[in-house]
N, C-alpha and C positions, 0 to 999 in steps of 0.2 A: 231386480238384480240385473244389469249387465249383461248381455250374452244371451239373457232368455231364449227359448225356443218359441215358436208356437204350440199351443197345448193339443195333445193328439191322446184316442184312447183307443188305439187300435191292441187288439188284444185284452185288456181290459173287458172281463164280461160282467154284466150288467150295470155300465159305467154308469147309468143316470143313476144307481140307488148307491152305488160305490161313492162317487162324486159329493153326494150329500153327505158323505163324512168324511171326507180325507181331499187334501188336495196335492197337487204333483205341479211340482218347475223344472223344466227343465233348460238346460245351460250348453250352450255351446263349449267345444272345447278350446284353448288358447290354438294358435296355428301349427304347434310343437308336437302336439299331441293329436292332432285331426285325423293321418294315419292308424293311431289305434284308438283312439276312444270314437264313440259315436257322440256322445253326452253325456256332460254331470245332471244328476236327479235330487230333488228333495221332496220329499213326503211328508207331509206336515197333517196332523189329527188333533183333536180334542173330544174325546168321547166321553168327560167324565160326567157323571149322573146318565148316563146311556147305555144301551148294550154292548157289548164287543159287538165287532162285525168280521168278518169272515169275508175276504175279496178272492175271488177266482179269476187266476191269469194267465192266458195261452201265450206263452211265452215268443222270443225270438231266440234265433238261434243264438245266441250273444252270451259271454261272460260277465258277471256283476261285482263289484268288488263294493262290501254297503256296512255302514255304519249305524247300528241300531241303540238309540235311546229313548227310555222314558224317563220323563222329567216330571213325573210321580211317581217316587218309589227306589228313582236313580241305577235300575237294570239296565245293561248295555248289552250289546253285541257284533263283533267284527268278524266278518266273514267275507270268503269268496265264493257266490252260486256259479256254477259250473251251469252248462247248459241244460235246462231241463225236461225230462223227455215227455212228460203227462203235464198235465195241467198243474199248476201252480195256485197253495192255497195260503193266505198267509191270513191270521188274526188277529188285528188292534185292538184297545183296552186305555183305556185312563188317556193321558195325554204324552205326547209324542214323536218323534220323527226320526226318517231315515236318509242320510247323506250317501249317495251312488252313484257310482262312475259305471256306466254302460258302455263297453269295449263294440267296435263293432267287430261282426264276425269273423275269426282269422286273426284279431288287433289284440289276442290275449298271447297268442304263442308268442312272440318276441319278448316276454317278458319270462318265459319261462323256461327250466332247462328240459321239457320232455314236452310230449304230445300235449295238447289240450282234452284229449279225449280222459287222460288222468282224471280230468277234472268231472267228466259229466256226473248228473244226477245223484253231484254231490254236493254239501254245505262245508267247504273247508276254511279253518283257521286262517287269516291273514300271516300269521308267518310260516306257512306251508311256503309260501312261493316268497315272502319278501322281509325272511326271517324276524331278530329283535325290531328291526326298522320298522316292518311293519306293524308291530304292536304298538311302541312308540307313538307311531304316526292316528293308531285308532284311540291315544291316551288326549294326544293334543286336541283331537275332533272331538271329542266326546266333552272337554272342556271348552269347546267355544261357545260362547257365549249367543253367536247367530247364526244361521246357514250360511251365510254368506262370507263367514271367516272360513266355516269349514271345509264349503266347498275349495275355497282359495287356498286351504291345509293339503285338503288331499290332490288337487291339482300340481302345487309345486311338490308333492312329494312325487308325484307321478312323471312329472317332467322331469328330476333330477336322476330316476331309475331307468327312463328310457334309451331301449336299443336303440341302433344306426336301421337305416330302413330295411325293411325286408320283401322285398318282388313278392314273394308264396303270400305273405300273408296280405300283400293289398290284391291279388290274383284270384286268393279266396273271397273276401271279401266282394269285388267284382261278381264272382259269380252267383253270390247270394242275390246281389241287386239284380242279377238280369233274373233269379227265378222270380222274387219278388214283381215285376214290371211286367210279369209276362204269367198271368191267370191262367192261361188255356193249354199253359206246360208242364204235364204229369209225368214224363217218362225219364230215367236219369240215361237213358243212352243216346234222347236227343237232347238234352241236356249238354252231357259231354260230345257228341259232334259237334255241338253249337259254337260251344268252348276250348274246341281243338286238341281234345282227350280223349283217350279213351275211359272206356266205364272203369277199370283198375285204378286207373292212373286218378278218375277224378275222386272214386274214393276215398284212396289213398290221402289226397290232398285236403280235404272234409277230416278226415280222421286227426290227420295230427296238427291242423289250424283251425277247423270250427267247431270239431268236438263230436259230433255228430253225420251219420251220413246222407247224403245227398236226399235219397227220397225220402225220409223223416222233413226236411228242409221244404221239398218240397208241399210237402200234405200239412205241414202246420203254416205256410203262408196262404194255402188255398182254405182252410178252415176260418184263419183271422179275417181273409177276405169273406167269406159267407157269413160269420158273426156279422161283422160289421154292417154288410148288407141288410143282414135280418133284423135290426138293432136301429135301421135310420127312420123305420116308420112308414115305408115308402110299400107300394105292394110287389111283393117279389112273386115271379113266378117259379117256382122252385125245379122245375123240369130245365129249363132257359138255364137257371143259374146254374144248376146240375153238369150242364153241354158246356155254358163258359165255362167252368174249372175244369173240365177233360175228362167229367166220367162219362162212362157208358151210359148210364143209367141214373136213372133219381132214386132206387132202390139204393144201390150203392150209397150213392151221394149222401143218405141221410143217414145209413149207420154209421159210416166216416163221422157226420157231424155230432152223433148223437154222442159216439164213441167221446170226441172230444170235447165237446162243450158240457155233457152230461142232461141233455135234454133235446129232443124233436126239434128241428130248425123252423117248423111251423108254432111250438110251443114256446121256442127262443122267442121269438118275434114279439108275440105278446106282452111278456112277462118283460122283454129289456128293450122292448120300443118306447116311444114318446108315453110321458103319461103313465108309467108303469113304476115311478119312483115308490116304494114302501113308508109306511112310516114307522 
């Protein structure tokens, strides 16, 4: 497909045994749309004579807007995930796939008449935000015939709905990318000096553009970084890695992670390093 990304599985946990059943493209957006989408997605599976499987995923702060079909059985689903605040568990079955447009953070509000926090830690209707249209538009997807019309469906439908630009929301966004780039920054009030905010002021801006607040933002890009760490194979020293993400302590550091990955960062390692694919 055009556009492709390079393939990344940050977030994504225990991507080697994920991997071996399902696979992910992702798409650049047209230049129209590059202020609020980050990228279109496609998930493509074939599980049938096999288990379901069950994937775990530490989210980003991000709005999803995804089109769900199986193509045994012909169940559909169109929905918008708002951002979500715990770990993320979704189950495939028979064969299938999911067409998604991943907004970057902040690139949902322009589309909507209220805060994006409406949205969090919720699975809403497509025409919540983009009424008959957006049913319509989940009838046409769910009848094409390849991902590659689909995603071409929901792109121009995306492009003919979009707002004129909005400062707040590439602002937010902006400051997503600096927590991300910057591992060693735990604190939302240096945070906001950083950003020329005060702590109100940058909550405020979180709340009604990324959905969520700042130190949540913060702790779930220091967790995807340690997954991913713990995940490459490589030998981590966990005290070390503990200091680069900004805790005090490697006490801390591992309930945080245990908290959210739902296993020891020493037992992560194992189980979703090299070599550790299931059968």
């Amino acid at each position: 497909m055009e556009r492709s990304l390079p393939g990344g599985t940050r977030g994504i946990l225990r991507a080697r045994t994920g991997l071996e059943r399902f696979g992910v493209e992702r798409i650049a957006p047209a230049e129209a749309l590059a202020p609020f989408v980050e990228n279109f997605w496609v998930l493509r599976w074939d599980l049938r004579g096999r288990p379901p499987h069950r994937q775990r995923v530490l989210t980003r702060p991000s709005v999803h807007v995804t089109f769900t079909s199986y193509l045994t059985g012909g169940a559909t689903r169109a929905r918008i995930v708002g951002v979500v605040r715990d770990d993320f568990v979704e189950e495939i079955h028979d064969e299938g796939r999911v067409v998604g447009a991943a907004f970057r953070p902040g690139g949902f509000r322009p589309f909507m008449d209220g805060s994006v926090s409406a949205l969090t830690g919720r699975f809403a209707g497509v025409d919540e935000v983009f009424g008959a249209a957006g049913l319509a538009l989940a009838d046409e997807i769910f009848a094409s015939a390849g991902a590659e019309e689909a995603v071409g469906r929901l792109e121009a439908f995306l492009a003919g709905a979009a707002p004129g630009p909005d400062p707040q929301a590439g602002r937010a966004a902006a400051i997503v990318e600096r927590i991300a780039a910057r591992p060693g920054l735990v604190r939302v009030d240096e945070l906001a000096a950083d950003v020329g905010l005060g702590v109100r002021g940058l909550q405020r801006l979180f709340h009604e553009y990324v959905g969520i607040g700042p130190k949540w933002v913060i702790r779930r890009f220091r967790m995807q970084e340690a997954a991913e760490r713990a995940a490459s194979g490589g030998e981590v020293d966990w005290a070390d890695l503990a200091a680069e993400l900004g805790y005090a302590d490697q006490a801390h550091f591992t309930r945080d992670f245990t908290a959210a990955v739902g296993t020891p960062p020493a037992r992560y390692a194992r189980e979703a390093g090299p070599g550790s694919i299931e059968a």
